[in-house]
C-alpha positions in Angstrom: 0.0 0.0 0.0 2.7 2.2 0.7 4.0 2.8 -3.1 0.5 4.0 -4.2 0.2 6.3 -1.0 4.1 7.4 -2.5 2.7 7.9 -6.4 -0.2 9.9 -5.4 2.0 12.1 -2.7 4.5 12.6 -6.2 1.6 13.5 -8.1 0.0 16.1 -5.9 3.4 17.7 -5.8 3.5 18.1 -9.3 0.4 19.7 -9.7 1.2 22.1 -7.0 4.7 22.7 -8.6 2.9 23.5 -11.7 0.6 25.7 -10.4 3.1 27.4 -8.6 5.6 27.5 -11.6 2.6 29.3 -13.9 2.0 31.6 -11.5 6.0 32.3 -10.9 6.2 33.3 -15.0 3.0 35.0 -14.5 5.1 37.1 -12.0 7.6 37.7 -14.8 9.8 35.2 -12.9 12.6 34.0 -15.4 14.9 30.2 -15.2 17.9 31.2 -12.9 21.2 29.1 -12.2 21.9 29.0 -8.9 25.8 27.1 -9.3 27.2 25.5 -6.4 31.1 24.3 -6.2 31.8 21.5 -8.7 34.6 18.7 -8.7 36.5 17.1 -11.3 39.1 15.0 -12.7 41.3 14.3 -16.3 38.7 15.1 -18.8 35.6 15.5 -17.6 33.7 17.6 -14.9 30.6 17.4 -12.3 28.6 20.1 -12.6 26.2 20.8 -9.3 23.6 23.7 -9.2 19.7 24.4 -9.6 17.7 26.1 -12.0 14.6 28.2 -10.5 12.5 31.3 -11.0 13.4 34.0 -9.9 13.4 38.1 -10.7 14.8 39.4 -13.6 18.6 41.1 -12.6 18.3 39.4 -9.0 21.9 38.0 -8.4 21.8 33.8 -8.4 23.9 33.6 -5.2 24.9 36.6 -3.1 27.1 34.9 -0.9 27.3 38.1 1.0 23.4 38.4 2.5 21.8 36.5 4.9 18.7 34.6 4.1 16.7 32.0 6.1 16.8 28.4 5.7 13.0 28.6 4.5 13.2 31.0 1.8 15.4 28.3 -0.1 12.6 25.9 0.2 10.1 28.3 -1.5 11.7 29.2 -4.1 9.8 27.4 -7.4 12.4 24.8 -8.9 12.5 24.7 -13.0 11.9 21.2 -13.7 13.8 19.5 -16.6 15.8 22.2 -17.4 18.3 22.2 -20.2 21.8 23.9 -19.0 24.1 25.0 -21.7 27.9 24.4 -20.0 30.8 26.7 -21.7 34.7 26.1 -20.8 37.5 26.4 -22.4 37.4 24.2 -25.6 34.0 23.0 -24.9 29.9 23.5 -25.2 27.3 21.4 -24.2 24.3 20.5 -22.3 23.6 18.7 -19.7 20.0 18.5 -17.8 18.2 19.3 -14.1 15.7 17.1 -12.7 12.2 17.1 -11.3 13.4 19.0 -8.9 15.5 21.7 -10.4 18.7 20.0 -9.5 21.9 19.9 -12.5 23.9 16.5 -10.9 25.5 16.0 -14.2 28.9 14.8 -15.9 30.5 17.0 -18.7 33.4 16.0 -20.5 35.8 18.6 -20.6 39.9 18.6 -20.2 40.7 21.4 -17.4 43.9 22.1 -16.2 44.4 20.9 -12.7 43.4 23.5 -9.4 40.1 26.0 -9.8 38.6 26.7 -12.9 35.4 28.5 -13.8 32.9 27.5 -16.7 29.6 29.2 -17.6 26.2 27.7 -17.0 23.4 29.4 -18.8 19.5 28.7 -19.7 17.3 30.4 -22.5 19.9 32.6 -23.9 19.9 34.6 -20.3 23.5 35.9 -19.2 25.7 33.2 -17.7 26.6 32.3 -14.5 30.2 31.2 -13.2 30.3 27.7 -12.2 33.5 27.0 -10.1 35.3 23.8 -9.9 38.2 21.9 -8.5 39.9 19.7 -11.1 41.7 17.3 -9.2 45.5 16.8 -10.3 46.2 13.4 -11.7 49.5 13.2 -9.6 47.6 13.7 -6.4 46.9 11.0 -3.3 45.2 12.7 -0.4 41.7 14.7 -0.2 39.4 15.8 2.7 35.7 14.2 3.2 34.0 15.9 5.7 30.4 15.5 7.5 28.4 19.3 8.5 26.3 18.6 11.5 28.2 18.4 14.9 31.5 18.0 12.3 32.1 21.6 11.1 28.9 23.2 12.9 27.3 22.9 16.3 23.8 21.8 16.3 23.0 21.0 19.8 19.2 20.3 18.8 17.5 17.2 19.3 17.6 14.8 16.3 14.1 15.4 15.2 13.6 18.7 14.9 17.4 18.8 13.6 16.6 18.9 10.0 13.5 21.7 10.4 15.5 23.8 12.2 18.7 24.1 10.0 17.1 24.0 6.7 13.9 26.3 7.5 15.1 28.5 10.4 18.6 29.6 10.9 20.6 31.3 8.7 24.2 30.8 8.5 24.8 33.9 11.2 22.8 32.0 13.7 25.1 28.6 13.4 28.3 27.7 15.9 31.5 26.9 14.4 33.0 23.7 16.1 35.6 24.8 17.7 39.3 24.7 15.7 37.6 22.6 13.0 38.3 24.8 10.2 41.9 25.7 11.8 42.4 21.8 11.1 40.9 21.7 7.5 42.8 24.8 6.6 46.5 23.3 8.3 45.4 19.8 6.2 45.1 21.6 2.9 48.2 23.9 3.4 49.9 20.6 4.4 48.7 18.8 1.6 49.1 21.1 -1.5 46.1 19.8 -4.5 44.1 18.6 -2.4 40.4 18.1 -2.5 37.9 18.7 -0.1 34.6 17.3 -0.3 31.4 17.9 2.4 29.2 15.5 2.5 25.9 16.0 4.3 22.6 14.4 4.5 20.9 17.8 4.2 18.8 19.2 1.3 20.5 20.7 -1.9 18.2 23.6 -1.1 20.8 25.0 1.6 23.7 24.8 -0.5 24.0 28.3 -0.6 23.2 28.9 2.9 26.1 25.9 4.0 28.6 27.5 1.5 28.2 31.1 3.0 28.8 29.7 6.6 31.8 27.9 5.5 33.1 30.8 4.4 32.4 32.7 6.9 34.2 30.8 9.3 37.3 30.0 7.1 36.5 27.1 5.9 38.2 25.7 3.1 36.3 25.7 -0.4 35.0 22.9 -1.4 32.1 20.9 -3.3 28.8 19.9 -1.3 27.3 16.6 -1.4 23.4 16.9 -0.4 20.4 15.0 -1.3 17.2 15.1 -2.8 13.7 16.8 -0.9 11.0 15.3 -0.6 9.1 12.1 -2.1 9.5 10.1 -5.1 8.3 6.8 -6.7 10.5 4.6 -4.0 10.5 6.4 -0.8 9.1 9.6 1.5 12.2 10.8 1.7 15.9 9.6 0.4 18.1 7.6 3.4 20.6 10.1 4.5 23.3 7.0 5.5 22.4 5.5 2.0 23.2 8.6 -0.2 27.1 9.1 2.5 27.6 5.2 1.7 26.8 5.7 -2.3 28.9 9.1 -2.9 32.1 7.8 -0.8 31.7 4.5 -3.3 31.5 7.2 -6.0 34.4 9.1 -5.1 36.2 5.7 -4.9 35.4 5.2 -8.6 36.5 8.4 -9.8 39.7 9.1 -7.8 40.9 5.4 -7.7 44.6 7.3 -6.7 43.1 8.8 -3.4 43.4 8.3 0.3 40.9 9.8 1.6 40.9 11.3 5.0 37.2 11.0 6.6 36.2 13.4 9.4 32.8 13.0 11.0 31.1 12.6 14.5 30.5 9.7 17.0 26.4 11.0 17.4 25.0 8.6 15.0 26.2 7.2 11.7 29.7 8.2 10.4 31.9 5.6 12.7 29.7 2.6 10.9 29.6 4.0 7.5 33.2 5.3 7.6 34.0 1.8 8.9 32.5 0.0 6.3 33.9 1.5 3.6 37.4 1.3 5.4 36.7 -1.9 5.4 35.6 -2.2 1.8 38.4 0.1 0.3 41.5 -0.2 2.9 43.6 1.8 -0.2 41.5 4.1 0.0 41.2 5.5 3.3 44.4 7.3 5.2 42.2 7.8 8.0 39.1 8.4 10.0 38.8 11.2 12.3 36.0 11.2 14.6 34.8 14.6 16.9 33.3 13.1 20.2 30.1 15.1 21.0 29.9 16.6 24.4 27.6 14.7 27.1 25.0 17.1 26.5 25.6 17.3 22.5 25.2 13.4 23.0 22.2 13.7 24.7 20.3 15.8 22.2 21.6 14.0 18.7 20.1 10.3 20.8 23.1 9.1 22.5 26.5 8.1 20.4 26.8 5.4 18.3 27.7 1.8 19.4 31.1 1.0 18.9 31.7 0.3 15.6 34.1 -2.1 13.5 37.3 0.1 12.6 38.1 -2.0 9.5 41.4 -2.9 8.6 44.5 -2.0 11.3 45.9 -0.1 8.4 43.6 2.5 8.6 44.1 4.9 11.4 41.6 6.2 14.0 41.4 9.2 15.9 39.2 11.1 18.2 39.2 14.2 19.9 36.5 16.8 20.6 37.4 19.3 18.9 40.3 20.5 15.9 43.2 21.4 17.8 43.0 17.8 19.2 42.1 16.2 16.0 45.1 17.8 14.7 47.9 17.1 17.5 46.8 13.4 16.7 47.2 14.0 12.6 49.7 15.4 13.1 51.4 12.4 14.7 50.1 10.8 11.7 52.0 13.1 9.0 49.3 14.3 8.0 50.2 17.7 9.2 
């Protein structure tokens, strides 16, 4: 019973999307890109952003202002869009989904480091799209978690989600203490390499994340969210699933890579972190785990049972905050 509960939940949103989406052009709302930070690798490109409708002239991401979780979730979403992609020596298209969301690969040969290609829609002005080509020659990169990783939550589990995506905006939101001291020191220490945050949160606050992690001096670096909302196969996409699949992902396309995983021990990043240790030894350098205050515990539900630490050839750390992440990474010549 549950799928046709699930195919009539996905068609109710899609007549409300396209009532909302008439009345958005109505409004003389045009397609927007909204880019967010894009990875890459010899040849080819992943290009992350969302098309909506906004105001003619209104900026795509001010990463200067302050705006509220919520206003990110009202925005109307362009469904299907075509995207044309212009870099250096190369033109396409690739395509959003029901949703809004570009989560596309574009074949393109960048040199390695930042670079910046042009996403337009509709003949509009262009938008730059940056990206971090990783160099072929390189062997470490950064994955890191958000909540209770890089930012304080202190909110109990189930209102978690609400409150971060609809309420706060990124002034409102603690800095964990040293954490971006550490990712700064790893990436100074570590010349080329990525850094990649991987979330279970909604694309929708992409822009809101980024501006926070720059903010607080946080290294750049792509996003990894999910989807909002139901589909066909489920209410809502499984935040563990979508850590587990995009680590196997980033396995595939940097097969050179030791990855260095930083997370908390709240809920589910010792398990998943230890699985895939345990899966891809080569590809892990190490895990790094902040341990939650008592009261921190209390409110994400208690920490997570001990989990299986993989291979002995992987590394484990833990400390509650950066500078004693990093005494211990450093120990590890990582630093």
């Amino acid at each position: 019973m549950a799928r046709p509960v699930l195919r009539l939940a996905t068609r109710l949103e899609d007549v409300v999307h396209g009532l909302r989406a008439k009345w958005g052009r109505w409004r003389g709302r045009v397609p927007t890109v909204v880019p967010f930070v894009g990875y890459g690798g010899g040849g080819w490109i992943r290009v992350l952003g969302r098309v909506v409708l906004r105001k003619p002239g209104l900026a795509p991401a001010d990463r200067l202002k302050s705006v509220r979780g919520w206003r990110s979730f009202t925005s109307i979403p362009v469904r299907d869009a075509v995207v044309t992609v212009t870099a250096p020596g190369a033109t396409g298209v690739v395509r959003g989904d029901r949703g809004g969301i570009i989560d596309a690969r574009f074949e393109v040969e960048l040199p390695a480091g930042w670079s910046t290609v042009r996403l337009s829609i509709d003949g509009h002005d262009g938008v730059d799209f940056p990206v971090f080509v990783v160099d072929a020659a390189a062997t470490f990169g950064v994955v890191s978690d958000v909540d209770d990783t890089v930012m304080v939550t202190a909110l109990p589990r189930p209102f978690l989600a609400a409150w971060n995506s609809f309420v706060l905006d990124e002034h409102a939101r603690t800095p964990v203490a040293g954490m971006a001291v550490l990712y700064e020191r790893l990436v100074r220490a570590n010349p080329g390499a990525p850094v990649v945050y991987l979330s279970t949160g909604a694309w929708n606050v992409v822009p809101t994340l980024t501006r926070f992690l720059s903010r607080n001096l946080y290294p750049r670096g792509a996003l990894l969210l999910t989807d909002w909302g139901p589909n066909h196969e489920r209410w809502f996409r499984s935040g563990p699933e979508h850590k587990r699949l995009s680590l196997e992902r980033l396995a595939q396309e940097f097969p050179g890579i030791r990855w260095l995983l930083l997370g908390d021990d709240g809920q589910h990043d010792e398990r998943i972190y230890g699985d895939f240790a345990q899966r891809h030894p080569d590809h892990v350098r190490a895990v790094a785990i902040r341990r939650l205050t008592p009261g921190e515990a209390v409110l994400a539900g208690g920490r997570a049972p001990a989990a299986t630490h993989g291979p002995q050839t992987v590394p484990w750390v833990y400390a509650p905050d950066g500078a004693g992440l990093s005494a211990q990474l450093g120990e590890l010549g990582l630093l």
